[in-house]
C-alpha positions in Angstrom: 4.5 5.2 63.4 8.1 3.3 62.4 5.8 0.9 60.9 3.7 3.2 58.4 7.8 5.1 57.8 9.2 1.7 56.2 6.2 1.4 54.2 6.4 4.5 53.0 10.0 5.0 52.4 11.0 1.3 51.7 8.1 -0.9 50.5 6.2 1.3 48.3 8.4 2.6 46.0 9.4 -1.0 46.0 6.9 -2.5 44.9 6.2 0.4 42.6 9.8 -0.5 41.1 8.4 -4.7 40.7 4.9 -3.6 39.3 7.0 -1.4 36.6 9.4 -4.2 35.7 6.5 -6.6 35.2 4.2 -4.2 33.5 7.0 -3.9 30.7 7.9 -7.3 30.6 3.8 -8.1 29.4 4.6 -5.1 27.0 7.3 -6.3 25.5 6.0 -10.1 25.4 3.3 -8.7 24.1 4.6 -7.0 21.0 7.3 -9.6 20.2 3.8 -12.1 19.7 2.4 -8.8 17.4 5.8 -8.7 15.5 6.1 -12.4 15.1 2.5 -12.2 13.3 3.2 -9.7 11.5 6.4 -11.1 10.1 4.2 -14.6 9.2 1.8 -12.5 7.6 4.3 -10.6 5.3 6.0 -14.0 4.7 2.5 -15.4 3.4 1.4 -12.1 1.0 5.0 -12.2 -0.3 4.5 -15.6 -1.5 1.2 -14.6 -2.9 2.8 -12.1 -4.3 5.4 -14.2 -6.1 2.7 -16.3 -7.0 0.4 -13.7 -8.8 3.4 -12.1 -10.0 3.9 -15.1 -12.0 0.1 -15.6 -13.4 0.2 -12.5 -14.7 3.8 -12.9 -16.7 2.3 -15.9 -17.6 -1.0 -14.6 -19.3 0.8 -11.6 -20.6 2.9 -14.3 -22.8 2.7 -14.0 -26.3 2.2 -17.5 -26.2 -0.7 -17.6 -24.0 -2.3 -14.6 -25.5 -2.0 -16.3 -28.6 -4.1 -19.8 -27.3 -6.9 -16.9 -26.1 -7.1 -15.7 -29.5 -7.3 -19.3 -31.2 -9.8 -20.1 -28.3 -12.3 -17.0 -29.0 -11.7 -17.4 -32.7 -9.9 -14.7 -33.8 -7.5 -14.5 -36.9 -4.8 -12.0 -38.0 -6.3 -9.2 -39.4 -6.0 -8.6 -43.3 -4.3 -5.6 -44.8 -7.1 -4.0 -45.8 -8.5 -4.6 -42.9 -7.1 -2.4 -40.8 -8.9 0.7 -40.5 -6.7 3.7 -39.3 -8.9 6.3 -37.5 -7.8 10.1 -37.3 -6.8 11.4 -34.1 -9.5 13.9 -32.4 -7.9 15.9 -29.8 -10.3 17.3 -27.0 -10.6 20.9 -26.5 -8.4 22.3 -23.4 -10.6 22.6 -20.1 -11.5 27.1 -19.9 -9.6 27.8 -16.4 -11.9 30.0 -14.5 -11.8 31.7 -11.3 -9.0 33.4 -9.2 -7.8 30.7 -7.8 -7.4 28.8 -11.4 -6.1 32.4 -12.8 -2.7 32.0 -9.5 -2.0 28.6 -10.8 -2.1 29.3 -14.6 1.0 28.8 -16.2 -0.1 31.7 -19.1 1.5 34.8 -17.4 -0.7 37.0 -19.3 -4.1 35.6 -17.0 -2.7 35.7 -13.7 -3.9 38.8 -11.5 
């Protein structure tokens, strides 16, 4: 009966104790590997990120955009050329419904 006492006061919670310890030790290896990749993978799209960053200020260059026009053949426009259109302005969307008439900013249509 001693015997089954120390393993029940002294070894079990003992072991339980070890089995915690090492249970959070593979944790915590485990998510420093998971941080570490992470980090290596917001290192590498950061420096894709430079890198497109820098494509794109370099086609949006007046000087680049200039070598697309040559290359596609187009020329500065003449002044009579241009054609100025008049500005057509869409009719407002008709708010219907109660919930529509709540959020109306017209004071007049709310309920």
């Amino acid at each position: 009966m001693k015997r089954f006492s120390f393993f029940k006061n002294i070894l079990l919670p003992v072991l339980a104790v070890l089995f915690l310890a090492v249970s959070v030790n593979v944790f915590r290896v485990k998510l420093g590997y998971c941080i570490e990749r992470t980090k290596k993978e917001t290192a590498k799209l950061r420096i894709e990120n430079d890198y497109l960053a820098k494509k794109i200020a370099y086609a949006r260059s007046p000087k680049k955009l200039e070598e697309y026009a040559r290359s596609a053949e187009l020329k500065y426009p003449e002044p009579y050329s241009i054609v100025m259109l008049e500005e057509i302005k869409a009719p407002k969307p008709k708010k219907t419904g109660w919930l529509a008439s709540i959020f109306s900013r017209n004071p007049k249509t709310n309920i």
